[in-house]
C-alpha positions, 0 to 999 in steps of 0.5 A: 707407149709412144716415144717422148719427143723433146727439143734440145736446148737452144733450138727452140724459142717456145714463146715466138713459137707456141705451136711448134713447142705445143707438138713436143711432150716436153719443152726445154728452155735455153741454159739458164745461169745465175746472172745475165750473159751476153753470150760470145761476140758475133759471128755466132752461127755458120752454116757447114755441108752437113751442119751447123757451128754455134757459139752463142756462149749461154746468153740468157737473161739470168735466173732472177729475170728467167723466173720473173719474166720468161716462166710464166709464159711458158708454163702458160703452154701447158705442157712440162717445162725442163729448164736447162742450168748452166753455170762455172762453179757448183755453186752457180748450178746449185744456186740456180736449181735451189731457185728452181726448186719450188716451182711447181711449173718446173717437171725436170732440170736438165745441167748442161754440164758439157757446153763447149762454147765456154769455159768449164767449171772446175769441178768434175761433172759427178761433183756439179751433179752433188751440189744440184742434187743437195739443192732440189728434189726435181728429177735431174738429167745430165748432160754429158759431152761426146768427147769425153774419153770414156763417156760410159764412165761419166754416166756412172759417176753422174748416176752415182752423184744422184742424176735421174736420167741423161741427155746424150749428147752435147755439141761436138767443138768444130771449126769452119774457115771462109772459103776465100779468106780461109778465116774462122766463119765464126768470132770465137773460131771454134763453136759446138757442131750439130745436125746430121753428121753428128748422129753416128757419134751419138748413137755411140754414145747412148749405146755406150751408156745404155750399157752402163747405167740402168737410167732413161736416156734423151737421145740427141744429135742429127735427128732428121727423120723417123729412123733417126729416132728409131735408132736412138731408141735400139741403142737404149735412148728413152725418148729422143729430142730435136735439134738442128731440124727445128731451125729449117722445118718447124713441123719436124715434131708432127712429122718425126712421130709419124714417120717413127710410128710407120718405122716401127710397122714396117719392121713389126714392133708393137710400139717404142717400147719393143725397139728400145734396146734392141741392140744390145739384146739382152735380158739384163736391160732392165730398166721400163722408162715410163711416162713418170720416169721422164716427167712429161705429162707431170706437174704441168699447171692446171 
């Protein structure tokens, strides 16, 4: 089986490009909330040496014009659609997933529990994954921050709360000053970090999870290449999505998937599912992800 390629949330508008998000098994939207949001003020992208900082803060239009307006147009691109829920107290993640729950165009929810660009809910993430999980009986995957203290445990308590899968990993905060002025570049100062530089943190981060729980992870973070992806995969990730990338080569999809599959030649592995793991080496890493597993290619209307 070949490896499942997603876009991260937010990176990626499908409806403005169709084509790019028809080349992904999976099509994530951007964090959807219970009322409209206008996000954070502008400034809200700086470019880095090695990245990008955002600070769009959720801005999105609220579930009700979500449903109305936005998912008949992506269910019309005929593959499997996660729509990311976002919110500031279990009940917004609750509510939103309870909307979400009937609609046959949605395979999986992803909960954006570790958002760096504005405040957290007050409950903890096992706790945000509770109340979705008593409000839907779609797959649930959480998305979890690379500064947590002990990402490992996290994942325990977020599988333990009922979460199907993981997406790993979040923006990292960072800031980025003007050159002359020596001023934050951004409006809110400090804004989620992405792209290449990220990738160490998370390949970490899956590894440590991969470890800890037996759930298929989204690998994310500075993938670029085929061998990004193929080192997600050896730390234990079951599919990988792109972030960053997307924004500067719209064929990242195509490309990526190719290059993995000349990776996996090169060092004589028959397919994604013999590199996944490899690092941790051990008979005790059970878990097959299968198609099913990640919902891509399920529920998608006909």
């Amino acid at each position: 089986m070949s490896v499942p390629i997603l876009n991260a949330s937010g990176c990626l508008d499908a409806l403005a490009a169709p084509e790019v998000a028809r080349a992904l098994d999976a099509f994530v939207t951007k964090t959807i909330t219970p009322l409209p949001r206008e996000g954070n003020p502008p400034t809200r992208i700086a470019e880095t040496e090695h990245g990008m900082l955002n600070s769009i803060g959720l801005q999105g239009p609220g579930i009700d014009v979500f449903l109305a307006r936005s998912l008949p147009g992506l269910a019309g691109l005929g593959i499997p659609l996660w729509v990311s829920v976002g919110g500031f107290s279990a009940q917004d993640f609750a509510g939103v997933c309870e909307r979400l729950d009937d609609r046959e165009e949605v395979a999986t929810i992803e909960l954006n529990l570790s958002c760096p660009n504005v405040e957290e809910a007050p409950e903890t993430a096992a706790e945000l994954v509770v109340a979705a999980r008593a409000a839907t009986t779609k797959p649930l995957y959480a998305k979890l921050s690379p500064a947590s203290p002990d990402i490992a445990e996290s994942a325990r308590a977020v599988a333990a709360a009922g979460a199907d899968g993981l997406s790993l990993v979040n923006t990292l905060r960072g800031l980025a000053l003007d050159p002359l002025t020596l001023r934050p570049r951004l409006a809110r100062a400090v804004g989620g970090y992405s792209g290449p530089a990220l990738k160490p943190v998370a390949l970490a981060c899956v590894h440590a999870c991969a470890a800890a729980v037996d759930l298929p992870i989204v690998g994310m973070g500075g993938v670029a290449t085929g061998l990004d992806a193929l080192e997600l995969l050896a730390v234990g990730a079951s599919a990988v999505a792109l972030g960053t990338v997307l924004f500067a080569d719209p064929g990242a999809p195509v490309r990526i998937r190719s290059e993995l599959e000349v990776e996996l030649a090169a060092r004589g592995l028959d397919g994604a599912a013999a590199a996944r793991a490899i690092v941790h080496d051990r008979e005790s890493y059970s878990h097959q992800t299968t198609q099913k597993d990640l919902q891509i290619g399920q529920n998608v209307p006909a």
